[in-house]
N, C-alpha and C positions, 0 to 999 in steps of 0.2 A: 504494500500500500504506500504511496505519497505522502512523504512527510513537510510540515511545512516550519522555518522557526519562526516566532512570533519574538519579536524584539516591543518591552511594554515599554513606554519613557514618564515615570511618575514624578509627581514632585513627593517628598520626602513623608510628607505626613499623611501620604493616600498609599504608602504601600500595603498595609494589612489589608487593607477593603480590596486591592489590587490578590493579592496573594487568597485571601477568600474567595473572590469570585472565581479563580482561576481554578480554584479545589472544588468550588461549586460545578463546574463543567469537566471535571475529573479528572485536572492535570494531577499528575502525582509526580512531578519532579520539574524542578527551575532552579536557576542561578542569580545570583543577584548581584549588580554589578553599582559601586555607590559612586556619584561623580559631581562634580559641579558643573554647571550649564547654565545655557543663557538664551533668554527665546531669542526667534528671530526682532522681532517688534521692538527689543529691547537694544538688540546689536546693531537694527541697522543702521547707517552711516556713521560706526563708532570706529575711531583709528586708534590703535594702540604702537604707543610709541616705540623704536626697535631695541632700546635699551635693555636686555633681560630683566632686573629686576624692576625697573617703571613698567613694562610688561607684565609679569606676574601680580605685580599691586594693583594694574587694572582689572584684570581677570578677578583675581581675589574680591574685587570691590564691585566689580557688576554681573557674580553669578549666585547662582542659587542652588542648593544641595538639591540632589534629586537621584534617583534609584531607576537603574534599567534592569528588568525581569524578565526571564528569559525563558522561554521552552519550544521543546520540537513535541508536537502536535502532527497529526492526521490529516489530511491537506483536507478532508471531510469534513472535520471536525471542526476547522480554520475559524470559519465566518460568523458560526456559533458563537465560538468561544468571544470574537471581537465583537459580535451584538451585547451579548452579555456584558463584558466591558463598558460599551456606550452607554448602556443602560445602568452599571453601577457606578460608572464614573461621572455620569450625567454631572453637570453642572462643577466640574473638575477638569484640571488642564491634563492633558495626555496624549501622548503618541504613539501607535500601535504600525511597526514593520511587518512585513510579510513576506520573508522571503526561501523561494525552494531548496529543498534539501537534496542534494544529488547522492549522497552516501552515507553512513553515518557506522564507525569503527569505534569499539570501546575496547581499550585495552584495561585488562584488573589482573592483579598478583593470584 
């Protein structure tokens, strides 16, 4: 069967409702990857100056912590799963990727 990975982009304090629904629809395994970001809305026409560290103090000073969760899902199961989403993220900022899985190897001891 076709697998698909759903890449979630939460902000910080939506990840349990995020990680619920996703259990709700019957994932049984993700990763979660923590990071600071910055919407588009917020970035755009922003220039950061090339100096490394006046660089980093801009970043630092105009992102926002937020949480990418992750899983490979049933290319079936896909759209589901992101209705669901819609519907418990409603009124919540979020970004849902979708993209095919060509192979998938697990290596374990």
């Amino acid at each position: 069967m076709a697998k698909v990975l759903l890449n979630v982009f939460v902000d910080y304090e939506t990840l349990g409702r995020t990680v619920n629904i996703l259990s709700g629809q019957g994932v049984t395994g993700f990763y979660c990857i923590e990071y600071w970001g910055v919407s588009p809305q917020n970035w755009e026409g922003f220039v950061i100056r090339e100096e490394p560290e006046m660089a980093i103090e801009a970043i630092r000073d105009h992102t926002e912590r937020a949480i990418q969760v992750n899983t490979v899902v049933d290319k079936d199961l896909a759209e589901t799963i992101v209705r669901a989403l819609a519907t418990g993220l409603a009124g919540k900022r979020y970004t849902v990727l979708r993209t095919p899985v060509d192979s998938i190897r697990v290596g374990a001891p």
